[in-house]
C-alpha positions in Angstrom: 8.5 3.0 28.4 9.2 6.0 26.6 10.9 6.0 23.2 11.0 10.2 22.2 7.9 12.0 21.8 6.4 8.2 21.6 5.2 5.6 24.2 4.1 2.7 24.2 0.6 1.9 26.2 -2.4 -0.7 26.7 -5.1 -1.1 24.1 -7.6 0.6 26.3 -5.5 3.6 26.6 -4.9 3.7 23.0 -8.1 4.0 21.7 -8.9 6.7 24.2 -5.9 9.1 23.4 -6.7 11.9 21.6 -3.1 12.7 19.7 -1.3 11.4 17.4 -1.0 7.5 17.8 1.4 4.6 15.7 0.9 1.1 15.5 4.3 -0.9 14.9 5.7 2.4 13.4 2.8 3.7 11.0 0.6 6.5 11.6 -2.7 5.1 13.1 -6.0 7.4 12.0 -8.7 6.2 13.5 -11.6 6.3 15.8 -11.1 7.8 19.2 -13.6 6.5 22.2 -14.0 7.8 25.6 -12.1 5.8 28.2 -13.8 2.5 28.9 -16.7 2.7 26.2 -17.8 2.6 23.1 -18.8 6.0 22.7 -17.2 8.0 20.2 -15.0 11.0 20.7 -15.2 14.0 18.3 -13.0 16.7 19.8 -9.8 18.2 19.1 -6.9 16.0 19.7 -5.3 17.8 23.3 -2.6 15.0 24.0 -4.8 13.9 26.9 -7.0 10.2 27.6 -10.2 11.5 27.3 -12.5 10.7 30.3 -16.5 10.3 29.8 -16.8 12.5 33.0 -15.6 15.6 29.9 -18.4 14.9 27.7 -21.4 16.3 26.5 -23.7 14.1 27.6 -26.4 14.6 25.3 -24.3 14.4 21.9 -22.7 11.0 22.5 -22.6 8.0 19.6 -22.7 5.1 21.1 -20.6 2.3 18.2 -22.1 -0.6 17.4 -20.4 -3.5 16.5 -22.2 -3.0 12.5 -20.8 0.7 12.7 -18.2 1.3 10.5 -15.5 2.3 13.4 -16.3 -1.0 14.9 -13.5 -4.0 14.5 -13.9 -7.4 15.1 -11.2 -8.1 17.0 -12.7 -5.3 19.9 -15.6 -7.6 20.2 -16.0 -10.6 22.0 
């Protein structure tokens, strides 16, 4: 459902836009991963999901769940 420039999405989705992104109505900065892993994402933000299939395959951080853009509530 779309509310304006704004929609709402899954978790998995979330973390793999690269735009702007809002959690119950404040600004959300924070760490972008390729869809379905925990590798980090460092491009500019396009508006798209961002797919592992784009990346450069020999620059990728994999996050760890010590790493500093890891949460405890992503880990099981």
């Amino acid at each position: 459902m779309s509310t304006g420039d704004w929609a709402e999405t899954t978790s998995n989705h979330f973390r793999s836009y690269a735009g702007n992104r809002r959690i119950g109505g404040e600004v959300y900065v924070g760490p972008i991963f390729y869809e379905g892993t925990n590798y980090l994402y460092e491009g500019p933000l396009n508006g798209k999901l961002v797919s592992i299939e784009e990346a450069n395959k020999a620059k990728l951080k994999q996050v760890k769940k010590n790493s500093k853009f890891a949460y405890s509530n992503e880990w099981d």
